[in-house]
VEXBAGU-471392 format. One record per residue: z, x, y of N, C-alpha, C in turn; residue in three letters. Coordinates in steps of 0.05 Angstrom, whole numbers, padded with zeros to 5 digits, always signed. Each point is the difference from the previous one (the first is absolute). Layout:
<recs>
ZXYZXYZXYALA ...
</recs>
This chain:
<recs>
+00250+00785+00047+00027+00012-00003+00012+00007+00027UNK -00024+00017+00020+00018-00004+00024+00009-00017+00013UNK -00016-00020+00005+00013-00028+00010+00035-00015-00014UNK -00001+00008-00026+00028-00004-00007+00019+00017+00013UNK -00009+00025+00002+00023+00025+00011+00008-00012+00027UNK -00026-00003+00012+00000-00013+00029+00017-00022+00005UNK +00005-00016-00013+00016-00020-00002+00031+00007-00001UNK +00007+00017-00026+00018+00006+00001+00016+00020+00021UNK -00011+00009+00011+00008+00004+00027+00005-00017+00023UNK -00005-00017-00003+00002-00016+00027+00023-00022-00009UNK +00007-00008-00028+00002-00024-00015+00036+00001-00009UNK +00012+00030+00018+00024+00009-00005+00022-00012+00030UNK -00008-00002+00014+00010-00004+00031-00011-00027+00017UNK +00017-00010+00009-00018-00023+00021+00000+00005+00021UNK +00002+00033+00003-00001+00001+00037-00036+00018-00004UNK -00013-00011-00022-00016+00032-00005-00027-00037-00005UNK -00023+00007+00023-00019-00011-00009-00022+00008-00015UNK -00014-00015-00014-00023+00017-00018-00022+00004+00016UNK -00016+00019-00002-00030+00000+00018-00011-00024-00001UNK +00001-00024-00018-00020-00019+00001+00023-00017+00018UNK +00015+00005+00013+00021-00014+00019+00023-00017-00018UNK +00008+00004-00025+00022-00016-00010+00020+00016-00009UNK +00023-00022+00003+00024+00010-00013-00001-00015-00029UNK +00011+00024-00020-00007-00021-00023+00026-00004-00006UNK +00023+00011+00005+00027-00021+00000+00005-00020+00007UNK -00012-00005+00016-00001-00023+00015-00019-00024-00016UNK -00023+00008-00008-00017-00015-00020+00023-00003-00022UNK +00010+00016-00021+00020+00002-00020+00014-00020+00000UNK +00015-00003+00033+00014-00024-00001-00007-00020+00005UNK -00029-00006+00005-00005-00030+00008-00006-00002-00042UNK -00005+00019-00008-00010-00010-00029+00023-00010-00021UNK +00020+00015+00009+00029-00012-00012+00009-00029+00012UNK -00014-00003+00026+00005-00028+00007-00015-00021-00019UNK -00012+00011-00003-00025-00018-00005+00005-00004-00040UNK +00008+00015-00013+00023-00005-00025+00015-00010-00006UNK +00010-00012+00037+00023-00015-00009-00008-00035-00007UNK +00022-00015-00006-00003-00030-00001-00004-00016+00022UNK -00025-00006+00010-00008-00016+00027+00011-00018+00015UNK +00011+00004+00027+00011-00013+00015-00017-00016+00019UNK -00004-00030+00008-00020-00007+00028+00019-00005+00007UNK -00004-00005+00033+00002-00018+00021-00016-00015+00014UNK +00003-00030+00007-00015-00020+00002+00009-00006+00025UNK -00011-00005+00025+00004-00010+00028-00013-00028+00002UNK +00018-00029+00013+00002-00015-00010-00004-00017+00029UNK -00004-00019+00005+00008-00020+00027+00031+00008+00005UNK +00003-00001-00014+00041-00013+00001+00013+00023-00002UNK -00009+00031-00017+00014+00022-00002-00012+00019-00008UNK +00011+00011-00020-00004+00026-00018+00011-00009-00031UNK -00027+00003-00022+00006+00001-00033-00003+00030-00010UNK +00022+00007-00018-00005+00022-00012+00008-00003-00038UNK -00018+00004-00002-00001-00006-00027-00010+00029-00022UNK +00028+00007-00021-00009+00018-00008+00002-00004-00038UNK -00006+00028-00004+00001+00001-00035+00024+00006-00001UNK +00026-00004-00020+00018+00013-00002+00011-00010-00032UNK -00018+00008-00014+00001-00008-00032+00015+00026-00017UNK +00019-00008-00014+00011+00027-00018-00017+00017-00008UNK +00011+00016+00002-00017+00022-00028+00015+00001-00031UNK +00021-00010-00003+00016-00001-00016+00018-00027-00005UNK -00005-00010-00024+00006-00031-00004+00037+00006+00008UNK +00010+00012-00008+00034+00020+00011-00006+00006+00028UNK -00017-00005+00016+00010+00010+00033+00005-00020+00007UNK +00017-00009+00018+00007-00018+00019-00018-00012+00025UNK -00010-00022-00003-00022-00001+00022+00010+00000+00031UNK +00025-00008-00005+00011+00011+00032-00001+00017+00013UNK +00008+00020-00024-00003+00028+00018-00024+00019+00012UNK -00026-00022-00014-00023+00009+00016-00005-00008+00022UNK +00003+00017+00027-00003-00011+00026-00020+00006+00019UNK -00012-00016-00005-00038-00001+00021+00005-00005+00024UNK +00017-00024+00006-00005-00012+00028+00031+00006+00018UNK +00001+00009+00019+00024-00002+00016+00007-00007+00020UNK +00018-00011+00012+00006-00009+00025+00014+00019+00022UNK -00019+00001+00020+00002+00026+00021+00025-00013+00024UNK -00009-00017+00008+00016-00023+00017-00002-00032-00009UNK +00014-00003+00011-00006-00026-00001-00036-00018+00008UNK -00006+00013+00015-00027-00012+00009-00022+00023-00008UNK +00004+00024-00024-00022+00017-00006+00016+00000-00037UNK -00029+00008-00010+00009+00008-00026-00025+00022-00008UNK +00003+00007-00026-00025+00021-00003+00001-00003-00032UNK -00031+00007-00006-00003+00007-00030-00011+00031-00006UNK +00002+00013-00023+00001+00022-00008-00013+00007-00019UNK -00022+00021-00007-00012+00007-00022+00001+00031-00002UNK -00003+00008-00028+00003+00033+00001+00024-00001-00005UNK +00015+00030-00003+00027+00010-00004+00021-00014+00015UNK +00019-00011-00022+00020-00016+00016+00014+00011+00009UNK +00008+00025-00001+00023+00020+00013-00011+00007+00030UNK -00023+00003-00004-00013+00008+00023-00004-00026+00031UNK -00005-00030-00024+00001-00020+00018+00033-00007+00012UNK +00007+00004-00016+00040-00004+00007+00007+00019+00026UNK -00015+00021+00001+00008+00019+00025-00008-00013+00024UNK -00027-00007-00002-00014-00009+00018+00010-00036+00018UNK +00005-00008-00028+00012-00026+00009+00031-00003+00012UNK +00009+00019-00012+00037+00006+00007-00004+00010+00043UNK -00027+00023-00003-00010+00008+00027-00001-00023+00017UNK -00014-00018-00015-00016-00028+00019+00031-00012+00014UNK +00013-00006-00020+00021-00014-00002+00023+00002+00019UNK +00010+00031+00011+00016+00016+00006-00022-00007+00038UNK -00026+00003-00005-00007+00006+00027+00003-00039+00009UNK -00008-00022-00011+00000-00025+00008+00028-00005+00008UNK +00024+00006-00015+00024-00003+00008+00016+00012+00032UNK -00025+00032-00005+00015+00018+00025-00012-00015+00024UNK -00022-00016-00007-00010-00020+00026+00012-00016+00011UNK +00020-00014-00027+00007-00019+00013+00026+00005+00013UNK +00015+00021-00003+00016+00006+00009+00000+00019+00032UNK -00019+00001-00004-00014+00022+00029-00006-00015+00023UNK -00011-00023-00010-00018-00009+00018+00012-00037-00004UNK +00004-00010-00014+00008-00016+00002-00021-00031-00017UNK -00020+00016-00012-00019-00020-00007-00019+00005-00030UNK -00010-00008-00014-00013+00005-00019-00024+00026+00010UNK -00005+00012-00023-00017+00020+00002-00034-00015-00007UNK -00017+00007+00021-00025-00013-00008-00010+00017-00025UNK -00021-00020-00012-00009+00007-00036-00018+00031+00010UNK -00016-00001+00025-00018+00023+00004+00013+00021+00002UNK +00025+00003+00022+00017+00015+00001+00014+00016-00025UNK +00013-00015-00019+00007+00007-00015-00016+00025-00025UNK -00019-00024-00006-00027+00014-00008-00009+00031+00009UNK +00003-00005+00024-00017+00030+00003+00016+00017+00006UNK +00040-00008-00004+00010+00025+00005+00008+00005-00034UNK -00004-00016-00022-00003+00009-00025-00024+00015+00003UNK -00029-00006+00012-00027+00020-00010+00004+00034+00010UNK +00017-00003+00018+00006+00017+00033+00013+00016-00021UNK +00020+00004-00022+00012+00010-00012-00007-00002-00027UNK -00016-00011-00011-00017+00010-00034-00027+00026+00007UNK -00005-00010+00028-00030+00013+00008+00020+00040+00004UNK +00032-00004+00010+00003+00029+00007-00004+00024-00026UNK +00013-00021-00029-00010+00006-00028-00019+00013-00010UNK -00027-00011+00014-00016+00017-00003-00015+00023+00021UNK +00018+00008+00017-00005+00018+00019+00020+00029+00002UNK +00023-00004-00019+00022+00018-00003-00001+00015-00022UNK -00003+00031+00010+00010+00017-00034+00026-00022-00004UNK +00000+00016-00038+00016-00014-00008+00010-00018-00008UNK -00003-00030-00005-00004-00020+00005-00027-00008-00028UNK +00001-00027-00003-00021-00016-00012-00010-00025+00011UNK -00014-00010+00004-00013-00027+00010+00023-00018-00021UNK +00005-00026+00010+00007-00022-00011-00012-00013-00013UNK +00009+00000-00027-00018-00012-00036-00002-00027+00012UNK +00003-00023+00020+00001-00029+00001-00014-00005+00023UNK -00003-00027-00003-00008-00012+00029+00011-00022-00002UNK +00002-00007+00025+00017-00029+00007-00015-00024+00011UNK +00000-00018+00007-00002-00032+00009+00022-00006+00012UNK -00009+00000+00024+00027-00004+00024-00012-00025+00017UNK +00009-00024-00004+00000-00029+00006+00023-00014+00015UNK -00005-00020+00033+00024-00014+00003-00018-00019+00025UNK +00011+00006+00030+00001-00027+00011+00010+00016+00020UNK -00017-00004+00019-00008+00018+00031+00001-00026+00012UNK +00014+00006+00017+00007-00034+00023-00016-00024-00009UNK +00010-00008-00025-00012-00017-00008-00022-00004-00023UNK -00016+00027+00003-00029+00000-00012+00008+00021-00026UNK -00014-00009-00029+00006+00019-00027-00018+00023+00012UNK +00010+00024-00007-00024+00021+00002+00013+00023-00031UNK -00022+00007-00007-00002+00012-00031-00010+00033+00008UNK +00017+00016-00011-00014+00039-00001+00003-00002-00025UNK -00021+00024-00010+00009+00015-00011-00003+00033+00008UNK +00012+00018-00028+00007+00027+00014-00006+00014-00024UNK -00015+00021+00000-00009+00014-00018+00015+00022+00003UNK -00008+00019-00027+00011+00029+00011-00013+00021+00009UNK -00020-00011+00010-00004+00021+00028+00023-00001+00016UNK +00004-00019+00011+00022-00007+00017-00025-00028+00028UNK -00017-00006-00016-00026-00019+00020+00019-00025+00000UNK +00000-00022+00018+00011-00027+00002-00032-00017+00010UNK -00002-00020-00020-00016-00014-00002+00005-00025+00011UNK -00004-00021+00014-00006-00036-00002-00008-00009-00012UNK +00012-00024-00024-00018-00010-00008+00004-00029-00007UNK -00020-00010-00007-00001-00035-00005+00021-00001-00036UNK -00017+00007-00019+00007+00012-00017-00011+00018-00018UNK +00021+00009-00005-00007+00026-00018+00022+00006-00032UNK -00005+00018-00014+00010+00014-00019+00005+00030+00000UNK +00019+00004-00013+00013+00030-00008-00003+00005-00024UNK -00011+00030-00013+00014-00010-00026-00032-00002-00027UNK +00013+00000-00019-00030-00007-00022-00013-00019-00002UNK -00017+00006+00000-00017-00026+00000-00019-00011+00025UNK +00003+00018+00015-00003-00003+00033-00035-00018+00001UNK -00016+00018-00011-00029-00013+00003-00004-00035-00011UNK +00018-00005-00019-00004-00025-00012+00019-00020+00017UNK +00011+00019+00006+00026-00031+00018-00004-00005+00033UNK -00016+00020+00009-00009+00009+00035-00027-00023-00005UNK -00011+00001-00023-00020-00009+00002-00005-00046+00004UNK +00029-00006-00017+00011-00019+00003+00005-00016+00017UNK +00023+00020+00015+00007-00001+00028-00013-00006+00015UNK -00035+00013+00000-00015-00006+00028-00009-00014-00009UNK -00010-00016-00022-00010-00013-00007+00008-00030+00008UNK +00034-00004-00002+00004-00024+00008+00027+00002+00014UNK -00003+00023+00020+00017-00016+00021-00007-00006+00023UNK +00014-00017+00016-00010-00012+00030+00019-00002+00004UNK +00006-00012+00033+00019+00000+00023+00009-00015-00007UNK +00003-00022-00014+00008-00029-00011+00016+00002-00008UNK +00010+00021-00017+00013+00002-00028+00027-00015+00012UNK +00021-00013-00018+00021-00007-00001+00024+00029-00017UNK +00017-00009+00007+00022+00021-00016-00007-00003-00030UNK +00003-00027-00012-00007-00006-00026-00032+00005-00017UNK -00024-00002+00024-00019+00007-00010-00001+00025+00009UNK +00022+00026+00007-00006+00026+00006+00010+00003-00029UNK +00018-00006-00012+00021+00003-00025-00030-00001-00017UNK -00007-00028-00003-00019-00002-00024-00033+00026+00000UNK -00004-00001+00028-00013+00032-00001+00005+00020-00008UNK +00018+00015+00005+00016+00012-00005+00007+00004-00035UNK +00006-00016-00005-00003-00002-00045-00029+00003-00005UNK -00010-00011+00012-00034-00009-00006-00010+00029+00000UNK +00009+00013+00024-00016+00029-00004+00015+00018-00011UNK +00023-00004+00002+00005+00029-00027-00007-00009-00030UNK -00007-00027-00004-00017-00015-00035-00015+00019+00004UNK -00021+00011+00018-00027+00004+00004+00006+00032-00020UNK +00023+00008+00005+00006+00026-00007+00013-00001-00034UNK +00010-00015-00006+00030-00006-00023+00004-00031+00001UNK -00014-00010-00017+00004-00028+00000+00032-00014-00016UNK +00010+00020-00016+00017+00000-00026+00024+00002+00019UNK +00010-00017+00012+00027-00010+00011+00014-00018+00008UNK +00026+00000+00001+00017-00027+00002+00012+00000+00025UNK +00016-00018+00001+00007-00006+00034+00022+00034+00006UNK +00018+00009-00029+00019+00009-00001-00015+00032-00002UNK -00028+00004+00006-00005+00021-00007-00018+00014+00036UNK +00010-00030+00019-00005-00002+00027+00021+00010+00027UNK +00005+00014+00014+00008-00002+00024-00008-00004+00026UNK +00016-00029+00006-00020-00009+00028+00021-00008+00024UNK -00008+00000+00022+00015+00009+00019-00015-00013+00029UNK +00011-00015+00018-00011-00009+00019+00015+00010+00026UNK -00015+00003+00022+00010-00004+00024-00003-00015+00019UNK +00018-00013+00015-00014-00024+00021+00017-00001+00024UNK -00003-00016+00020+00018+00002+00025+00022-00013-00006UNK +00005-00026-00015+00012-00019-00004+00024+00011-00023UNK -00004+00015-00023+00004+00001-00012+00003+00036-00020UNK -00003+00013+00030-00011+00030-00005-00005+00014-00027UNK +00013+00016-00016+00001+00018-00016+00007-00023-00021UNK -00015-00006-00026+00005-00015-00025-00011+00001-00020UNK +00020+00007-00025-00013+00012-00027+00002-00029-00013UNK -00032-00001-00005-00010-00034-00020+00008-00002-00022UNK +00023-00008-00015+00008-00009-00016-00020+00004-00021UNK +00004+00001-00024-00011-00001-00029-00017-00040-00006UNK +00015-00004-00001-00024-00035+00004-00010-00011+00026UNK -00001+00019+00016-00016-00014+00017-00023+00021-00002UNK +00001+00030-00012-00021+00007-00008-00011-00002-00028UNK +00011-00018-00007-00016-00013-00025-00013-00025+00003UNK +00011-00014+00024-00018-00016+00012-00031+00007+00009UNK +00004+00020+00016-00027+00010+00008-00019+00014-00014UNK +00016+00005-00030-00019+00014-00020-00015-00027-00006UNK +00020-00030+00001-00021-00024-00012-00015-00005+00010UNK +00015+00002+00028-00029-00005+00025-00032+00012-00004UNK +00003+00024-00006-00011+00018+00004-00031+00007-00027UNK +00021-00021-00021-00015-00008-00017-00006+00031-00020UNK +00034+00014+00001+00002+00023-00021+00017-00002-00017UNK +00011-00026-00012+00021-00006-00021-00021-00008-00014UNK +00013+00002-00030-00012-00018-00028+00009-00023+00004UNK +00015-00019+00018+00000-00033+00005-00018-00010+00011UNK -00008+00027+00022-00018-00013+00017-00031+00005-00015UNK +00001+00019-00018-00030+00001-00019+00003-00020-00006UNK +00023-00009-00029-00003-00026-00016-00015-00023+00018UNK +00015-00001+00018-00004-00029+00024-00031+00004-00002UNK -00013+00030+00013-00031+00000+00001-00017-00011-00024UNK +00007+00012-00023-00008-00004-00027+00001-00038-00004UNK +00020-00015+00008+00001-00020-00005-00021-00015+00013UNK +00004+00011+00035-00024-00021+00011-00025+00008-00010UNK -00005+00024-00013-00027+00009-00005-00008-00018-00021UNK +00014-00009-00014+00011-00013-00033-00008-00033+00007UNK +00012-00009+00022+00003-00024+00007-00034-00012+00006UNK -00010+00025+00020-00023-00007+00010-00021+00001-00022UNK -00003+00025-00025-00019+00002-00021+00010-00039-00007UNK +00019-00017-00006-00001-00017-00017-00004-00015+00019UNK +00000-00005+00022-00013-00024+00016-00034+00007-00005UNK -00010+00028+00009-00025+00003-00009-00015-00009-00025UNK +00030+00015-00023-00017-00017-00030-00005-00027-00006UNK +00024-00015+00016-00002-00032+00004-00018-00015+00005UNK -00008+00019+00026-00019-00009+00030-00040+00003-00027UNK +00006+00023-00021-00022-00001-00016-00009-00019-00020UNK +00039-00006-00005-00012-00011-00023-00001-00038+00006UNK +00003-00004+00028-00005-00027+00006-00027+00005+00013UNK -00018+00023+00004-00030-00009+00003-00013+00002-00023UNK +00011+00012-00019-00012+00002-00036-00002-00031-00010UNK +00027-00017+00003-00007-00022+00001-00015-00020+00007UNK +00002+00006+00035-00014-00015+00013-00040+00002-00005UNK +00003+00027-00014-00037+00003+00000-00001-00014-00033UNK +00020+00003-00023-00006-00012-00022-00004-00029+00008UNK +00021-00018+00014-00004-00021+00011-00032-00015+00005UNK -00012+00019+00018-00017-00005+00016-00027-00002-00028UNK +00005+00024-00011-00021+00004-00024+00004-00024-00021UNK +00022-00009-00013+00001-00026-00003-00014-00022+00009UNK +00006-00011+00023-00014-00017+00012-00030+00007+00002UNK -00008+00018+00004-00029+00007+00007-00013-00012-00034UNK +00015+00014-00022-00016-00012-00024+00001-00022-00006UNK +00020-00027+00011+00004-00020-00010-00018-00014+00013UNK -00013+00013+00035-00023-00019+00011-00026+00008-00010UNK +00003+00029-00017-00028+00000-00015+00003-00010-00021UNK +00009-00013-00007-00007-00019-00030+00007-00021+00009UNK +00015-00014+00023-00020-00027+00007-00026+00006+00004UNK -00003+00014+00014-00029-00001+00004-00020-00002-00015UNK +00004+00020-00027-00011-00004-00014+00000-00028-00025UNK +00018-00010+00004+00005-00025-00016-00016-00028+00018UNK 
</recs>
């Protein structure tokens, strides 16, 4: 019972740490992140993939108006998990500071930069009476003189590197994916088909229209992927019912070459047993 009281003391303020060294507002809000609908980002040869969940909750909601992925600049974009009011502040922040760069200085704002003056300002959240930590975390992705580089940003206010990663539900089953099969190799298109592949790992039950995906590149910076070209990479990817059927068929194709392949040695040994009796009764004749 004391340990509860204990808690509740500490569990009111984020400028107040607990004896065992935590803030649990701060935990609170990584757990509301972590409720929300999973966002990755995929770092690629060629760029940055961000690929999220953005499925109705209501057959009457408009799938438009669910907005996962956004475009920061032209050469950065970011994805979002946790409270969307909360991510809209943060991204409108991002947005407001990439622009004041370019007007200041005369040049794009680098992805690190940016990054850590969003962490530089979620992290003051939890250091101020008053105030609450930020319910979201972000995926902040673009193209540093040339080269993709991927953060993300928790609500501590920590900025991470990463190859790839996820935000969001599902985190253990889709992280696990990820390391599983990515390499330096990857193409833009085989970042895409990763990318579906590991949030299946989480929610297999989706359609291209229940996807938001989003690329960045030098050539071609900030670009939201169309609805059939991510139904392409669901076929690729071998997560459509065409592309089952197709499996089922060759599976289908190969049992009847097999039953074929049986039933011409069933023959070939009746054959043989034939002949074998017809030279034992010459023989015997």
């Amino acid at each position: 019972m004391r340990g509860g009281n204990d808690q509740q003391a500490y569990d009111r303020g984020t400028s107040l740490f607990s004896p065992d060294g935590r803030i649990y507002q701060v935990e609170y809000a990584r757990e509301a992140v972590s409720r929300g609908a999973p966002s990755l980002g995929v770092r690629t040869a060629n760029g940055i993939v961000f690929v999220a969940m953005s499925r109705p909750s209501s057959t009457l909601m408009e799938a438009e108006s669910i907005e996962k992925l956004h475009k920061l600049d032209d050469h950065l974009g970011t994805a979002s998990a946790g409270h969307v009011a909360d991510a809209r502040q943060l991204i409108d922040l991002a947005r407001r500071q990439a622009q004041g760069n370019r007007l200041r200085y005369g040049e794009p704002v680098g992805v690190e930069t940016l990054t850590k003056f969003v962490t530089d300002h979620i992290q003051e959240n939890t250091q101020r009476g008053g105030t609450r930590p930020y319910g979201a975390a972000l995926l902040i992705g673009g193209i540093d003189d040339g080269e993709p580089r991927l953060f993300a940003a928790d609500p501590s206010g920590t900025p991470n590197e990463w190859k790839a990663t996820v935000i969001g539900g599902g985190r253990s089953e889709i992280q696990e994916v990820l390391e599983e099969e990515w390499n330096d190799n990857l193409s833009l298109e085989e970042g895409i088909q990763l990318g579906v592949r590991a949030l299946a790992a989480h929610d297999d039950e989706f359609g291209p229209g229940d996807l938001a995906v989003a690329t960045v590149t030098a050539d071609d910076g900030y670009r939201s992927v169309p609805e059939d070209e991510v139904g392409n990479a669901l076929d690729a990817a071998g997560l459509t019912e065409e592309s089952e059927d197709e499996d089922d068929e060759a599976a289908g194709d190969e049992d009847d070459e097999d039953d074929e392949a049986a039933e011409d040695d069933e023959d070939d040994e009746a054959a043989e047993d034939d002949e074998d009796d017809e030279d034992d009764e010459a023989d015997a004749e």
